[in-house]
N, C-alpha and C positions, 0 to 999 in steps of 0.2 A: 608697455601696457597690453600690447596684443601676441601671440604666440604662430599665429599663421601667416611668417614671415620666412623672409631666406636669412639665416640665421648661420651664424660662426663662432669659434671662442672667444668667451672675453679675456678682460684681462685677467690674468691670475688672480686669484686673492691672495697670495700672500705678498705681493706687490702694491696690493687696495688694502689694508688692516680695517680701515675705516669705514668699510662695507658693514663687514659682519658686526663689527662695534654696533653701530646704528640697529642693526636687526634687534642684535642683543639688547638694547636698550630700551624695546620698543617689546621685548618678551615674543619676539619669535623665531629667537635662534637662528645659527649660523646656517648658509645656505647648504643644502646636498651637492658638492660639485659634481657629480656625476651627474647631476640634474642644469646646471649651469648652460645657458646659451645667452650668446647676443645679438643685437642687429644691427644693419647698417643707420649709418646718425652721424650727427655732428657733434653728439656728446659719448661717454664712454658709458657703456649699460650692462648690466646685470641682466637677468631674468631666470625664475627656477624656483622650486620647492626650499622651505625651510624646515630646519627641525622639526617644527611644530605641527610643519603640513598644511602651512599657509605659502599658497601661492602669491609671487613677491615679484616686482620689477621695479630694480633700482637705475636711477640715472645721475649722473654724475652733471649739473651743468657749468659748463665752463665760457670763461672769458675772464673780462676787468672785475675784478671784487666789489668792488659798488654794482657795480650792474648785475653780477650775478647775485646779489643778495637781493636786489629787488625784484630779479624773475621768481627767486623762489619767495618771496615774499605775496609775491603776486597770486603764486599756487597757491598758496596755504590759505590767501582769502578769499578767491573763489570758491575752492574747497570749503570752505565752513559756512561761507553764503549758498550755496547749491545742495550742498552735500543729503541726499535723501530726496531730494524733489525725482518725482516721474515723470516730469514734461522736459529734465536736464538730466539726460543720465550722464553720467560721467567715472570713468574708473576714480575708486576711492584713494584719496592721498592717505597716506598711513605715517608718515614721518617727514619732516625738512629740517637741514641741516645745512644752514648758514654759514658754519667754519671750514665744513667742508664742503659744500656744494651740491651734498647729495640729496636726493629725493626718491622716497619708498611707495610705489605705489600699489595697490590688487590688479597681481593678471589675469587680464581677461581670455579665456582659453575659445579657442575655435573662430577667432575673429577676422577679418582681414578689414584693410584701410581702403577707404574711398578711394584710391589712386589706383591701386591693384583690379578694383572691382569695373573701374572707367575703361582701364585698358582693354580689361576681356569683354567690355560692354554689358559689363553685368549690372552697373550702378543705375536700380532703373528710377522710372518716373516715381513709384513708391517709395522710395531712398528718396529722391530730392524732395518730394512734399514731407518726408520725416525730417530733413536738412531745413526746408522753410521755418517748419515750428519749433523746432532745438533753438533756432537764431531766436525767434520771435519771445520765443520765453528769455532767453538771455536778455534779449532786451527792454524789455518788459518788467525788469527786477529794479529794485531801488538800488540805487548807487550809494554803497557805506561810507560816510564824511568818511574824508581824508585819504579813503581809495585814491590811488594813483596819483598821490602829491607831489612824488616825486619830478614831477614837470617831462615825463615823456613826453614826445612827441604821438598824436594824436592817428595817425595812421603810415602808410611804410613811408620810409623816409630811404633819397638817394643813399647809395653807399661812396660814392667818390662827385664830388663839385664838377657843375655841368656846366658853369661858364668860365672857369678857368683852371687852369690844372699844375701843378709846382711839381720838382724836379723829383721828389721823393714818391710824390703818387703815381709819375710818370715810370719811375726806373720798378716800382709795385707791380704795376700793371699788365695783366696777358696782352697779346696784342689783338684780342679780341674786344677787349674790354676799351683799348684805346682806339678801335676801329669803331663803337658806340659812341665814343668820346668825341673823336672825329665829324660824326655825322649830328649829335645834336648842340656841337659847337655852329656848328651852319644852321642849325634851327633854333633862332633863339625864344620864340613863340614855346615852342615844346619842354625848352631850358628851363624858362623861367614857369613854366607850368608846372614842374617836375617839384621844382622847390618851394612851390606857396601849397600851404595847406587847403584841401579842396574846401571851398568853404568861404575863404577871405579869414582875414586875420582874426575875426568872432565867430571862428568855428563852432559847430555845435558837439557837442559834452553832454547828449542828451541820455544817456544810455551804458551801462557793463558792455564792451564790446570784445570779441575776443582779439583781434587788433591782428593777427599773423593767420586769417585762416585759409587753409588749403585744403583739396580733397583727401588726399594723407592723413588728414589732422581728422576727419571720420572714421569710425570702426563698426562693422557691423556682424552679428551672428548670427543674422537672419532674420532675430525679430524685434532687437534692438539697436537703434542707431547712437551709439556712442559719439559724444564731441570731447577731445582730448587735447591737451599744448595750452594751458593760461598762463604762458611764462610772459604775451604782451598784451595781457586781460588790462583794460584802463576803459574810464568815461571817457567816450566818442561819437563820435557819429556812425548809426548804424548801417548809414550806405558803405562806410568801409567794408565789414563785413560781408552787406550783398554784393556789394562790387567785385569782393576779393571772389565769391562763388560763380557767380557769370563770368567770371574774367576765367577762371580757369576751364569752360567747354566750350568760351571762344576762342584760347588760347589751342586747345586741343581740335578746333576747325580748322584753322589756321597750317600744323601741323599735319594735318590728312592732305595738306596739299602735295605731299613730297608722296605717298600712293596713289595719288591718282592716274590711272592710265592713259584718259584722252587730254582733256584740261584742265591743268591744278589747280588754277584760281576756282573753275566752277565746281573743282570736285572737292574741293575745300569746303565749298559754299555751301554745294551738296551737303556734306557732311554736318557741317555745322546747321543746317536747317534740321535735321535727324537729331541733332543735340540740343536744340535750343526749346525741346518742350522738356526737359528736366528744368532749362531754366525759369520756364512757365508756369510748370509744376509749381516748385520749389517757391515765385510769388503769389501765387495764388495762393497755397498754406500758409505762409506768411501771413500776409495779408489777411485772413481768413481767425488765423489765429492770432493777431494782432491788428485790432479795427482801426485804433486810433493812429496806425500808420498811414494810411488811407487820406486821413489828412494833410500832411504832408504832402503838398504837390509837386516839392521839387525833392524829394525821398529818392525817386527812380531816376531822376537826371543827375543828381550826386552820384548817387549808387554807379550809374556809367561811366561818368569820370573816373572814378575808381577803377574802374574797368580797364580803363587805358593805363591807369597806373599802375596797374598789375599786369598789363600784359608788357610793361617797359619792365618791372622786376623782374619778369622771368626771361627777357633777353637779356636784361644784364645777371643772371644769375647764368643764363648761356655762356654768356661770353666772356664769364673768368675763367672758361676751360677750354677757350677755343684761341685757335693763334688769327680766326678771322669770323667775321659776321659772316652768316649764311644767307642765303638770298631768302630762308624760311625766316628767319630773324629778323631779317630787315622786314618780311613780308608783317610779321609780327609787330614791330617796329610802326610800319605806318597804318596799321589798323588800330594801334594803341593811340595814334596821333590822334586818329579823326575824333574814338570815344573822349581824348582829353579834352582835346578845343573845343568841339561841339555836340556835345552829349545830349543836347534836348534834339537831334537828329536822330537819332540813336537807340533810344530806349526801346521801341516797340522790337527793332529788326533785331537786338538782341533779346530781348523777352523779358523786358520789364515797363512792356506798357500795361497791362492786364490793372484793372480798380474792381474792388471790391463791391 
């Protein structure tokens, strides 16, 4: 969906027939390969001019067939709940394709993703109070019966069992992944955290939540801030969400540890004190643009819980590529501990104590 990316070929089309099929189906003719790029991703993507001179970005998603039929299933109804609103921009879905996985969306030309924009420290406080109200409108919407029946789970959920582990997930495993394994085998407080839905067993289902959000998953052209990815759009709780966006410029304090010149814990801290007014931003818009969250008193202590819980995803999303935990990981690791267990400590020093 965005074109100001580091970009390679894709696949051939005449390897994919069922690209251009879709196009064609859809009356916007086969792509210009001479116009053809890709991006890096966990799925197999298109993007480029069509005959017609509509600009097009196709994604292929992949995985188990039931499951990939309800991500794209998921697009398509977000897509027709949103689609036209100015308080949810979102690039337009244009086709879904359930037999084959694929989905046509409008590129957006001159954009670049939240994650690009963090690094160069460009994603400023303006961007996060545009990120607060994108969320707040999202949540804010009525939930269409039958949305997300399919019994997902409610927000990230482990990828490999934290209190016991079988021969097959063992001989799987990086040995980064089992040096994580290791360490909250010895924690079983964190274990068992890890696996209960934040919330207790009557989680709340209050809310369209986008359910996987990252800074990536933002695109901006400077004067719109795009939110993109509803492949795990479900009624939830919208601390996921905020949790998942604090979580990731604490995650990114966290990591400024390994620049620091004199002391890395404090130049971490440093850092993340410089980061943590987009997170401030970002509830205060929120909040601002969504009164009746306000009410919710425990919105902000959920919401940090989550926080920890994403900052344990992205060590273990670390540590499938690593032969061992880093001391920055682990560092990650016990600062995800402290927002898990006790999050009503927590709130303000990450920036979501602020009330309307």
């Amino acid at each position: 969906m965005t074109s100001n990316r580091t970009s390679f070929d894709p696949i051939p089309l005449e390897d994919a027939p069922e690209v251009n099929a879709l196009l064609e189906r859809i009356d916007f003719g086969p792509f210009v390969e001479e116009t053809l790029t890709s991006y890096l991703g966990r799925n197999d993507i298109w993007a480029g001019s069509t005959e017609s001179g509509r600009e097009v970005f196709v994604k292929r998603v992949t995985g188990p067939t039931a499951d990939v039929r309800s991500r794209l299933r998921r697009i398509a109804a977000v897509d027709e709940l949103i689609s036209g609103r100015d308080d949810l921009p979102t690039p337009k879905c244009h086709a879904v394709d359930t037999e084959t996985g694929l989905v046509a969306f409008e590129l957006l030309e001159d954009v670049v993703n939240g994650a690009e924009l963090a690094k160069d420290d460009l994603f400023t406080e303006e961007l996060a109070a545009d990120a607060g109200r994108v969320l707040a409108a999202l949540h804010s919407l009525d939930v269409p019966e039958g949305f997300g029946s399919d019994g997902a789970f409610d927000g990230p959920e482990p990828a490999r069992p934290l209190t016991s582990i079988d021969l097959e997930t063992y001989a799987s495993a990086s040995a980064g992944e089992l040096d994580l394994w290791r360490l909250l085998h010895d924690d079983q407080e964190v274990a068992t955290a890890l696996g209960s839905p934040i919330g207790g067993p009557k989680r709340i289902r209050s809310s369209l939540i986008h359910g996987d959000l990252r800074l990536d998953q933002f695109l901006s052209d400077g004067d719109i801030l795009y939110l993109t990815d509803w492949e795990e759009a479900r009624p939830g709780d919208p601390a996921a969400d905020i949790g998942a966006f604090a979580g990731e410029w604490l995650h990114r304090g966290v990591l400024a540890m390994s620049t620091a010149e004199d002391d890395p814990v404090a130049g971490g801290t440093r850092r993340f004190e410089l980061l943590r007014s987009n997170v401030e931003e970002f509830w205060a818009a929120y909040l601002a643009a969504r009164p009746e969250a306000g009410k919710d008193l425990q919105l902000p202590v959920r919401a940090t819980a989550h926080v920890g819980h994403h900052l344990f995803t992205r060590v273990l999303a670390a540590s499938q590529q690593s032969s061992y935990l880093t001391p920055l990981q682990k560092a990650a690791a016990g600062v995800g501990r402290q927002a898990l267990l006790k999050p009503e400590d927590y709130t303000t020093a990450i920036g979501l104590g602020g009330r309307p």
